[in-house]
C-alpha positions, 0 to 999 in steps of 0.5 A: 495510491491504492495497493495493487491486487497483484504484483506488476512483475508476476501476477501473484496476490498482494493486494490481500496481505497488504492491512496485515503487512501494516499492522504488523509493521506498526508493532514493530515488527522488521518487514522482513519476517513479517514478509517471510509470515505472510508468504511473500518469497518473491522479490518482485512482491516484496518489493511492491509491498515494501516501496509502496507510499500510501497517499490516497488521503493526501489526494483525497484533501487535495480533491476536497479543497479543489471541490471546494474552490470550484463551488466558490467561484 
């Protein structure tokens, strides 16, 4: 889904570095520099960047098309 704003485990802001993480990434960039620039010494963070599946467009499809059945019917 959506980036969390902090991590679960400690608190700190994550939500912040989340479009740089990404961007960098597409520039093939290895995600461990890219967290070690932008400041994200915990591992309870980096996990949370680094495991986190974006799939909020998928969803948003799916909500579309169930809209869309519902007005058909």
């Amino acid at each position: 889904m959506i980036i969390p704003v902090r991590c679960f485990t400690c608190g700190s802001l994550i939500g912040d570095k989340w479009d740089e993480f990404v961007r960098r990434l597409k520039d093939k960039d290895k995600p461990n520099k890219v967290l070690d620039d932008l400041g994200v010494k915990r591992y309870c963070c980096r996990r949370m960047l680094i495991s986190h599946v974006d799939v909020i467009d998928e969803y948003l499809r799916y909500a579309e098309h169930a809209a869309n059945r519902k007005l058909k019917s």
